[in-house]
Each structure stands twice: as C-alpha cells, then as structure tokens.
C-alpha positions in Angstrom: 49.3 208.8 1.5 49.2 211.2 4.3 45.4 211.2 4.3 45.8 207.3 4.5 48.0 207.8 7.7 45.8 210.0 9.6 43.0 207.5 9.2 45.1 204.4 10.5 46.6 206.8 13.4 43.0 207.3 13.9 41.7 203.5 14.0 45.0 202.9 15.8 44.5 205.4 18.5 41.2 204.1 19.0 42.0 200.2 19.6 45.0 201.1 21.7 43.1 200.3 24.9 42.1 196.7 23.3 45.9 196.0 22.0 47.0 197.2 25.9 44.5 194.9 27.6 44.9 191.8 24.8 48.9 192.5 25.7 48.7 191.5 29.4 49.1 187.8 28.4 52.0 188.3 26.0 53.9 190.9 28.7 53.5 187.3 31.3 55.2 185.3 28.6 57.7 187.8 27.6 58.9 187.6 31.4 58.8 184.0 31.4 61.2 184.7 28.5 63.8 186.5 29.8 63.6 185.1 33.9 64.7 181.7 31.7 67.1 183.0 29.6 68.7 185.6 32.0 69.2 182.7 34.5 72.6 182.1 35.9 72.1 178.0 34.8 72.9 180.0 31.7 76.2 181.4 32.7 75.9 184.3 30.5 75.3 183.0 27.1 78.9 183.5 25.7 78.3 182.3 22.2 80.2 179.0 21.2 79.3 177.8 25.2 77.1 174.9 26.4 74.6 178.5 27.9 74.2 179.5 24.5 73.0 175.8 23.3 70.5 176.1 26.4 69.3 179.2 25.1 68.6 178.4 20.9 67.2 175.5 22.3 64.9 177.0 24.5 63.5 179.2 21.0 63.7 176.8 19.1 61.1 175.2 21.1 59.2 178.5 21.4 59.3 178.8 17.7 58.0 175.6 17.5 55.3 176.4 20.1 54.1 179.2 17.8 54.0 177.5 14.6 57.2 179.2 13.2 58.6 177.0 9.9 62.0 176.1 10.4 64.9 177.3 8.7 68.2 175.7 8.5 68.6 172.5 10.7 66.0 172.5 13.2 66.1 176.2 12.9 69.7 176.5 13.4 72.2 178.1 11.3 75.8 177.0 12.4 78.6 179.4 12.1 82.2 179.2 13.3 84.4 182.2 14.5 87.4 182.6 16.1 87.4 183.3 19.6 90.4 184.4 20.5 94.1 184.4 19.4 97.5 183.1 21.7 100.8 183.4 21.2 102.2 179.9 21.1 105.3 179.3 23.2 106.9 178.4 20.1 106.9 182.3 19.2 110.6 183.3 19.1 112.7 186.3 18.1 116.6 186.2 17.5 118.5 189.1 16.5 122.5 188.4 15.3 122.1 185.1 17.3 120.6 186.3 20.6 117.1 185.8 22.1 114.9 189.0 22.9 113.0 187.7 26.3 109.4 187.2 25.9 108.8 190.4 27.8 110.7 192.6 25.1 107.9 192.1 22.1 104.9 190.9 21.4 103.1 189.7 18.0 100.6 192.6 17.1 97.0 190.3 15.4 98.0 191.7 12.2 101.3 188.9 11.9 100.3 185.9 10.0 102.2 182.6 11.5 105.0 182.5 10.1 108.8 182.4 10.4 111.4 184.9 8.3 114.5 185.8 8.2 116.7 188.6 7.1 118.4 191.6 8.0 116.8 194.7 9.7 116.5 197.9 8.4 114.9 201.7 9.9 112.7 202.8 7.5 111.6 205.9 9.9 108.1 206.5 10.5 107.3 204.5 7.5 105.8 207.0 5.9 105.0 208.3 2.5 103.2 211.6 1.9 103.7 213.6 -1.3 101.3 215.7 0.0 103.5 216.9 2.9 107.0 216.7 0.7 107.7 213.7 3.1 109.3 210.6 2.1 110.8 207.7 4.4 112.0 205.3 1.4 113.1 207.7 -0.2 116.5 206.8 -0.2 115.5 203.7 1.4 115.6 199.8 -0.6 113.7 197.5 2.0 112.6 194.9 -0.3 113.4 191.3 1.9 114.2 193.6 4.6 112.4 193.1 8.3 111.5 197.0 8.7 111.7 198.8 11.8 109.2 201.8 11.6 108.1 203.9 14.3 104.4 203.9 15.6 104.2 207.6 16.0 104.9 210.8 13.0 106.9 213.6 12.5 104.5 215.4 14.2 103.0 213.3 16.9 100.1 211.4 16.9 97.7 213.2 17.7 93.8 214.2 15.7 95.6 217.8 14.5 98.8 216.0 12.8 99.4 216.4 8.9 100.1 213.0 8.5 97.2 211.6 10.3 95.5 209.6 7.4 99.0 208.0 7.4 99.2 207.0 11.2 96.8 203.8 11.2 99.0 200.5 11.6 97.2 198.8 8.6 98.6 201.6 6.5 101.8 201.5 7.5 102.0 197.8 6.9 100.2 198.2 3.5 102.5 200.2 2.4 106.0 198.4 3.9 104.3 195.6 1.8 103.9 197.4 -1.0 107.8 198.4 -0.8 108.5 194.8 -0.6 109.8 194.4 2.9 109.4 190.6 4.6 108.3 191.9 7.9 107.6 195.2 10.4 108.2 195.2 13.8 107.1 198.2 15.3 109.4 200.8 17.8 108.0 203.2 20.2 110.1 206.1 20.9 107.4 209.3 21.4 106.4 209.6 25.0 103.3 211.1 24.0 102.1 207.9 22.1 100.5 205.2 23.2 102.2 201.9 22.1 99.7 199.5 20.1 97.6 197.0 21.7 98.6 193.7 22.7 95.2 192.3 22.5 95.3 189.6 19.4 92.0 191.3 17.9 90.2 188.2 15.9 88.3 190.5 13.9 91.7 191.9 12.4 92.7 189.8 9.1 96.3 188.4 9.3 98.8 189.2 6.6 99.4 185.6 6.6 103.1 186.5 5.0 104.1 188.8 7.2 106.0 188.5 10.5 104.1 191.8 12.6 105.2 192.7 15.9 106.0 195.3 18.6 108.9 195.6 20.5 109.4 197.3 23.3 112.8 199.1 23.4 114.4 200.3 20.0 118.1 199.7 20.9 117.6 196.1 20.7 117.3 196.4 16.5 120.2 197.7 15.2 120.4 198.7 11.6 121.7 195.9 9.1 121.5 193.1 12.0 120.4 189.7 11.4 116.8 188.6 12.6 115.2 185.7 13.1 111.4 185.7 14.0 109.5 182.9 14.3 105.6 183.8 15.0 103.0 181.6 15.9 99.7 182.1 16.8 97.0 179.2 18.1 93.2 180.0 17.2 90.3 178.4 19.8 87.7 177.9 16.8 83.8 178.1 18.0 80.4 177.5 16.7 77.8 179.8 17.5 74.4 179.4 16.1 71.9 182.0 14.7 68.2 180.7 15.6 65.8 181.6 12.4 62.1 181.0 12.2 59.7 182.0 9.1 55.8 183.2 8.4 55.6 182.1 4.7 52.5 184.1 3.7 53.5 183.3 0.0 53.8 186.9 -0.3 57.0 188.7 -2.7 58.3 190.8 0.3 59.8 189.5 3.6 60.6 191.6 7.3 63.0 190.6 9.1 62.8 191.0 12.7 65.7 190.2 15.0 67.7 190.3 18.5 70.4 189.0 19.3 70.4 186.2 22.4 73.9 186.1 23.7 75.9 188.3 26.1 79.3 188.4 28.1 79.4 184.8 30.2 81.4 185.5 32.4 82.7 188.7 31.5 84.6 188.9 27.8 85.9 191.8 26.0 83.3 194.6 26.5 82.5 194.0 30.4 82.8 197.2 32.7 82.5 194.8 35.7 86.0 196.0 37.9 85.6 193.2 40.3 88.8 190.7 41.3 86.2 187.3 41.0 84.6 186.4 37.6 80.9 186.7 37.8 77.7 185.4 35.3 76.6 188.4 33.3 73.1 187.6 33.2 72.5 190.0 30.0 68.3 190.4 31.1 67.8 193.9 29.1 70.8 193.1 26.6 69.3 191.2 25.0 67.0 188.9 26.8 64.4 191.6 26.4 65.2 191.9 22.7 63.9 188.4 22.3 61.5 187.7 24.7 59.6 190.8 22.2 60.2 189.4 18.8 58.8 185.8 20.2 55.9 187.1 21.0 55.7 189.1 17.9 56.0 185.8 16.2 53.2 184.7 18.3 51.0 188.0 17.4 51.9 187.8 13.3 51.4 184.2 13.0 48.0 183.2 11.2 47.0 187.2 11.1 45.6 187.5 7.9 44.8 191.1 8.0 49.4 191.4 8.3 49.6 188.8 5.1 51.2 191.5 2.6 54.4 190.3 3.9 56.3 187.4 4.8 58.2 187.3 8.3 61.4 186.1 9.5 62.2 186.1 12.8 66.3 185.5 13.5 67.6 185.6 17.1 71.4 186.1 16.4 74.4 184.9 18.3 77.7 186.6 18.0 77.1 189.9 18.4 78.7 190.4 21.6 81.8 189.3 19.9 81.2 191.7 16.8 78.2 190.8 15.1 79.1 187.6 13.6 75.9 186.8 13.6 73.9 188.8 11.8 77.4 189.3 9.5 77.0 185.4 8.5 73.5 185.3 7.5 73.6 188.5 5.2 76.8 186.3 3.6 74.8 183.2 3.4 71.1 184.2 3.7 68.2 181.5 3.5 66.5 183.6 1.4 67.0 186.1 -1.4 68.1 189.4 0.6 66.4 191.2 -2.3 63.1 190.1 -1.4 64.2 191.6 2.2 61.9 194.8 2.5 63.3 195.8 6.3 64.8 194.9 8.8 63.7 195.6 12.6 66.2 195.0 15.2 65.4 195.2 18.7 68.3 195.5 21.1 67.9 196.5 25.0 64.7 197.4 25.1 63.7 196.3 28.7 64.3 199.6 30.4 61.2 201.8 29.4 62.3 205.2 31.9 59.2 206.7 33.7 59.0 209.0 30.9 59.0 206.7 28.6 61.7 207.3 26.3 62.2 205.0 23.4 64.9 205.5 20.6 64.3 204.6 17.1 67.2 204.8 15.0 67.1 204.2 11.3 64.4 205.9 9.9 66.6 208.1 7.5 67.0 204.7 5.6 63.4 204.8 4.0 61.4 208.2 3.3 58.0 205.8 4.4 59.6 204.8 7.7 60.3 208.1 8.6 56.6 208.4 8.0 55.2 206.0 9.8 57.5 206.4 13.1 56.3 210.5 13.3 52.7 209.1 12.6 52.7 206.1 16.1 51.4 208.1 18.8 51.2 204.7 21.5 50.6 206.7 25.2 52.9 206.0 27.8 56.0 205.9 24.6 58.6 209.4 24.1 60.4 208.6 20.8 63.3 209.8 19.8 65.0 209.0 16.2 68.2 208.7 14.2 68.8 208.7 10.7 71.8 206.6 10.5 71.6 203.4 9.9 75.4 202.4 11.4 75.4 201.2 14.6 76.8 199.0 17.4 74.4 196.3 16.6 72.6 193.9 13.8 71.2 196.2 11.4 73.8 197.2 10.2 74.6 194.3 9.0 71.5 194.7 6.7 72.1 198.4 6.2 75.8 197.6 4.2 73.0 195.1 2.1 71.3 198.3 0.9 68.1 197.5 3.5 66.3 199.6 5.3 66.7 199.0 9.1 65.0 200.2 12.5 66.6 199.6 15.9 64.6 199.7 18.9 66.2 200.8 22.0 65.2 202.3 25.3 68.6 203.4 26.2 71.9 202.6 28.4 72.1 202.3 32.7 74.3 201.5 35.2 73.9 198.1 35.3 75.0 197.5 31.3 77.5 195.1 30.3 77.8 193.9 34.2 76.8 191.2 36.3 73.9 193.1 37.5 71.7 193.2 34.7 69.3 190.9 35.7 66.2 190.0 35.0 64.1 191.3 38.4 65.2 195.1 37.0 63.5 194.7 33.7 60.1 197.1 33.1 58.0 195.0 31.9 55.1 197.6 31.5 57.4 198.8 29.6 58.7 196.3 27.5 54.4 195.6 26.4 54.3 199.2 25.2 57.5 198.8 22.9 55.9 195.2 22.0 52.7 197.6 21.6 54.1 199.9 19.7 56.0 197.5 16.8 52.7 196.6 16.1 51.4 199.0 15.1 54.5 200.2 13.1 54.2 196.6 11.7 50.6 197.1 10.8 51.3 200.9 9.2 54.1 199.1 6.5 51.5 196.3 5.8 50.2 197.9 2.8 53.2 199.7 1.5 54.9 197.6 -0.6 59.0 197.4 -1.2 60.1 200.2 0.9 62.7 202.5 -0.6 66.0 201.9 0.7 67.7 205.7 1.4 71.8 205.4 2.2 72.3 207.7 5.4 74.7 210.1 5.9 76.2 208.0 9.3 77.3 211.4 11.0 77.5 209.1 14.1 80.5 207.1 12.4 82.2 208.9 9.3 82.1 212.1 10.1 82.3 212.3 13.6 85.6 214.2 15.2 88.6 211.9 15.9 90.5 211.1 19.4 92.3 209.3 21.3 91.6 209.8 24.5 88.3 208.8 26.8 86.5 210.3 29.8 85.4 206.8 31.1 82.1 207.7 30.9 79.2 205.8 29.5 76.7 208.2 27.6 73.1 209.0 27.8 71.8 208.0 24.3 68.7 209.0 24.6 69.3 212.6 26.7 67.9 215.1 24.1 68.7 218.4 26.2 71.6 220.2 26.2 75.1 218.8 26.7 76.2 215.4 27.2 74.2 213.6 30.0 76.7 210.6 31.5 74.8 207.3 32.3 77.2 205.4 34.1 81.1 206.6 35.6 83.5 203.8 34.6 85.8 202.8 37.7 89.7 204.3 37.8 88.8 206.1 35.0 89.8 209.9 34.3 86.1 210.8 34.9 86.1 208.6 38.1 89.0 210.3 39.4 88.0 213.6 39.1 85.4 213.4 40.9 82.4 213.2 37.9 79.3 211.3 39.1 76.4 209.5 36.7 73.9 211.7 36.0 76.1 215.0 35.6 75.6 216.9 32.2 79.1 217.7 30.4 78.8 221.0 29.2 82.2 222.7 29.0 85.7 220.4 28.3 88.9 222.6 27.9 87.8 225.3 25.2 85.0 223.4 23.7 81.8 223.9 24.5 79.7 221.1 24.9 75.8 220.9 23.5 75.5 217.7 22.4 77.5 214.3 21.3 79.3 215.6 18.5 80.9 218.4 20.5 81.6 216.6 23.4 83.5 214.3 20.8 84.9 217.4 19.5 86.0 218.4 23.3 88.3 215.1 23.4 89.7 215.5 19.9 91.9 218.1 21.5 93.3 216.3 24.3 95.9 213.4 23.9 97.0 210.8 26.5 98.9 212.7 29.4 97.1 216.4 28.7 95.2 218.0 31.7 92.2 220.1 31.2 89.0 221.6 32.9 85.5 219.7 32.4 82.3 221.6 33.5 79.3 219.8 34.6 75.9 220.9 35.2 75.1 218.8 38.7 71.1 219.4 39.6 70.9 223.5 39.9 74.9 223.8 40.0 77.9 224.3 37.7 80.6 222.3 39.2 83.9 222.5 37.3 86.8 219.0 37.7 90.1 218.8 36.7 90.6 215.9 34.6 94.1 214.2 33.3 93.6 211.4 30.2 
C-alpha cells in the first residue's frame, strides 16, 4: 500500500502546477461565494432568521447550477429547535403565604413548567458518597418534600475536592429525585462559589416534573415552611434548515463533505464583540469560507469519472452556532443509510491560510488509512498539523459518536473571530485555493480504498483533559506547535486583559505549573478558583515578562 502511495504522491506532486493554474477560476467563484453570503443584507445568518433563508437559497441555487440531485424538499431538510427559553411573568414563588420578589430567585433551565407544593426541607449539600463516609439523607426523609441543597461541598468546590464527581447540578438533582423529593431549589452560602447560571440553557433537557430553581439568600427557606412554586417557562420555537446535495455514482460507499453556513446575526451566545450597539457578524471565514470550498468541490467531483468509487454528499448545516443542531439532526434522521457513510470531511474556518501556511487537520486518529494519506499530501505553499481526536467544537463530531471517520479542516483562530469584523475583504483567498487544492488530492488518495476503518480516538482534548473553573480570557492559538500556549486574541475586562497580557504573548509559567503546551496550561488553571491571585509568565518577542493576574 505504501508503494501505491509513493506513486500517487509522485503523479500528484507532478500535476500540482496544473490543479494550481485550473484552480484560478474556482478561487474567483469561491469569493463570489462568501462576498454574497458574508454580506450584511444577510444580517449574520442566525439560523431560524429570514438571512439564513437568503443564504440555503442562494446554495440551493448553486447546487442546482452544478448538477447536484436534491435531497429532501428542494434540497432542504427542515429542523426545529428551541432558541431560547423566558421565564413567563406567571413564574411565582410563595413561601408560608408570602411572595419572594422576582429579584430573590430565578428558575435554573433544568425546572420543567410546572407548579408544586409542599413543605421545605435542608437536605445539606445533597450529597451522597459512600466513598467518603458522607451521607446527607442519611437521617433525612424528603420524599414530596421541596429540598433545599447547597450548590457548593463539604470541601469547596473546587478541581481538588473529594466530592467532586458529586458537585455537577444534574447530579445533585438525579439523586434528590431519586430520594423522592418534589422539587430543589438551590442555596448559595460558600463565598468561594460561584452561584449557577441564570442563562435558560436550551440544550439542557427539563425535568418536566420538577420545580428547579436558585435562590439567592438562604434565610428566606426555613426548614418545614410551606412553599408554593409556580414555574413557567415560554419556548421561541425555530426552523433552521440543513441544505444537502448528492453525486449518486451508484457506487456502495458515500463521503460526506460539509460546512456549516450560519453564524451569530447580530451577536448570540458565543460573540466576544464588547461593544454597547448590536452589530451584523458577517461570519466571512466562519463559515462562509467553509462553503464557498465544498461548492466548488461539488463542482470539481461532479461528472469526474476517474473519483466514481464513491458517492458524494455535500450538506451545508445550519445550527451549529447554536450547538450543532444541525449536523445532530441529520445523523438522527439521515437521507441515506449512515452505514454506507465511509467519511466525513468537515471544513470549518478555513479562509485564513497564515503566510506560513498552516493548516490543521484534525481527525486522522479515526482511520489508520487517513492517517496515511494526510502524512503522504505534500501540496506547496500548505504546513499541516494533525489531531487524533475526533471530538470537537464542530460537525464531525456529530459523525464521529455514529462510529465515522471524520476530518476537519481548519486554518486556525484570529482576532477578528466570533466579531463583527470578520468580513469577507480579510479572507486569503490564495489560501483558501490551496486548502481547496489540497482536499483534492486527499479526495483522490481515498478514491480507491474502499470502506475506511473507523478507529475510536482517545479525545484527550475532552475526557481527559484537567478540570477548572476559572478562565484567562484569552482566546488560544490552535495551531501554535512551539512551546507554551501562544494567545490569539485578549478578550476585553477579562483577567488576562487586566493584567496587562497582549495577543500574541506565549504563556509559559501560571502559578507553579509550568506551561508547554495546552494540556498544562489547562493544568495551570485547574489550580486556581474564582477570587485566587497568582503570577502568569509570558514569553513577549525576546523577553520574559511576568503579570499578576486575579480570576
């Protein structure tokens, strides 16, 4: 097989020149592509908005152009989501016959809508661990009881407590349910503990039978008094709409190659944009660029017989902005058999080649022939860098939880992510033609491989990585590969920010950890908890410069 490589690497060293030149045409269309849908008549492409209709429509048509068969209606598969979550003014809470002010609690998105009644009881920290002779129901009968249970432990909350795999709210609520009890509202009495979010998190299932909620000063629950909690939530409902087009070669495998189209709007959940008016985040490298490529890789695949060992389905997703919903809903209700799936390849901000030409692959631990085929592309002008894991913040992984082996394309993070100034005049499109350059050749490598082997990665970049709770407001080099942690972007009024740290410093030192790469500078901040003070070294140009940050 490697014999086989060599001799592709060599034909495809030696028509690199033609692909580069025959490119030019598709590098125009690709920045028609994203000038059109990185426009502000598009006001950001929110998913569930009249921009994102502008935009499917707009591939659609392109699909169309090419030749692409239609999947779903007119290409479009519909999917509705929750947006977000209110608290209806309905929402009331009485205890023995007096209302708490709507300033005292809140719902937490865990509370179903519901109304309950019954008397309070303390149940502690609500916490049950055999392991640590520790027991608050031990002498403790809560069933139809509204408990009150503390947010916090023992021992703190903190990444070092021995009841940590006990702290998360969903287990405390699991297991108040599991005692019986007819609510939990939640106390806060540790100063060193942050009190849990008010944000009505619609990706967080209700307990549809369950009252949930926080309130803000303990004294206001006594033991054994009557409560009264009436909870309502209202839920704005959207459709978003994933836009899928399909090669039918008649052949038993299919690729999947996607990117999603939408973004922020005007600024959702996920922004770093600090500014007092809203403004349109255009979204021209994420994800514009993404699929502005994989149209004109439609273009490139369709009627190429010498690429006919597979079929190819080309999906530009909405919703993943918002959490890949998405990508989620068409591995739920695919158009085709996911088993006939033999990869995916997901290309997501890939429109800011640097001059060195740095492009990440991640992935290629989920099939021993990608990892292959990825050290074998030698495309000039193109650095690449890999990953194993197939977890990430993006659409594969929606594939990788099928058992598929994924690829995401990436060229890396900058200072104008997630904010209004990501637009499409900053876009490399040199660059962009030697990513689009480079997938085909990867594309043509796999042609003749059959139904890759799908390899489950060991996702040290999610599972194992160290815990905290506390940030640096600092938005990381991905694809830095020296030592340290190299920071793209300073978030404003955050600890970093105030300190005095500057993009483009390398973190190499934070309190006693020293910092070589991403998993120690994760390990730095698993120490620290919110209020602690420490020292974080940088490496600025030839100098060591040392900050004194508080979290």
């Amino acid at each position: 097989m490697m014999y086989i490589r060599f001799a592709i690497l060599l034909l495809t060293s030696v028509l690199l020149l033609p692909v580069a030149t025959n490119a030019q045409d598709a590098i125009s269309r690709m920045k028609d592509h994203v000038y059109f849908l990185a426009a502000d008549s598009l006001e950001g492409r929110l998913t569930g908005t009249p921009g994102e209709a502008i935009a499917f429509r707009y591939i659609s048509e392109q699909y169309e152009d090419i030749g692409l068969e239609p999947l779903g209606d007119n290409y479009l598969q519909a999917f509705d989501f929750t947006f977000q979550r209110q608290v209806d003014p309905s929402t009331m809470v009485m205890i023995d016959g007096e209302i708490i002010g709507k300033n005292d609690y809140y719902p937490l998105s865990y509370s179903g809508n519901v109304t309950m009644k019954g008397k309070l009881k303390h149940a502690g920290y609500g916490i049950e661990a055999p392991e640590n002779n520790y027991n608050d129901y031990a002498d403790l009968d809560p069933s139809d009881h509204i408990l009150v249970i503390e947010v916090s432990s023992p021992d703190g909350k903190h990444p070092h407590s021995k009841y940590l795999a006990h702290l998360d709210l969903t287990t405390k609520i699991e297991k108040a349910k599991e005692k019986g009890a007819a609510g939990v509202i939640f106390v806060n009495t540790d100063p060193n503990c942050e009190d849990p979010s008010d944000n009505l998190d619609t990706k967080i299932k209700p307990y549809q039978n369950l009252p949930i909620l926080f309130v803000k000063d303990k004294s206001l629950l006594p033991d054994g008094a009557h409560a009264s909690i009436t909870i309502r939530i209202n839920e704005d409902v959207r459709t978003g709409h994933n836009v899928i087009g399909w090669i039918n070669n008649e052949a038993p495998n299919t690729v999947v190659i996607g990117a999603h189209y939408d973004h922020l709007g005007y600024g959702v959940s996920g922004s770093l944009y600090t500014g007092d008016e809203p403004a349109i985040h255009n979204g021209a490298d994420d994800n514009a660029s993404g699929v502005a490529v994989i149209m004109e890789l439609a273009r490139f695949l369709k009627d190429n017989e010498t690429l006919a060992n597979n079929n190819y389905l080309f999906i530009a997703f909405s919703g993943e902005e918002l959490g890949l919903y998405g990508s989620n809903y068409f591995v739920k209700n695919p158009m085709i058999d996911l088993d006939q799936v033999n990869y995916m390849v997901n290309l997501d901000m890939v429109g800011r080649l640097d001059e060195e030409g740095n492009l990440a692959i991640n992935g290629v631990g989920t099939s021993p022939t990608i990892t292959e085929v990825v050290e074998s592309i030698k495309v000039e002008g193109v650095k690449v860098s890999t990953s194993s894991s197939g977890i990430g913040p993006s659409d594969h992984t929606s594939f990788y939880l099928k058992d598929i082996p994924v690829v995401h394309f990436f060229t890396g993070t900058h200072e104008d992510y997630h904010r209004p100034s990501d637009d499409a005049e900053l876009i490399n499109y040199t660059g962009l033609g030697l990513v689009y350059n480079y997938l085909q050749s990867f594309i043509e490598q796999l042609n003749d491989d059959g139904h890759l082997e799908f390899t489950p990665t060991k996702d040290d970049n999610n599972k194992n990585a160290p815990r905290f709770t506390v940030s640096l407001g600092v938005i990381p080099d991905y694809l830095y590969d020296g030592k340290g942690m190299r920071i793209e972007g300073v978030r404003d009024g955050r600890p970093a920010d105030k300190a005095g740290i500057e993009d483009g410093d390398i973190v190499i030192q934070m309190g006693p950890v020293p910092v070589v790469d991403m998993m120690s500078y994760m390990k730095g901040l698993s120490q620290f908890k919110k209020g602690d003070t420490t020292t974080v070294v940088v490496q600025r140009g030839e100098e060591e410069k040392s900050f004194e940050v508080t979290f």
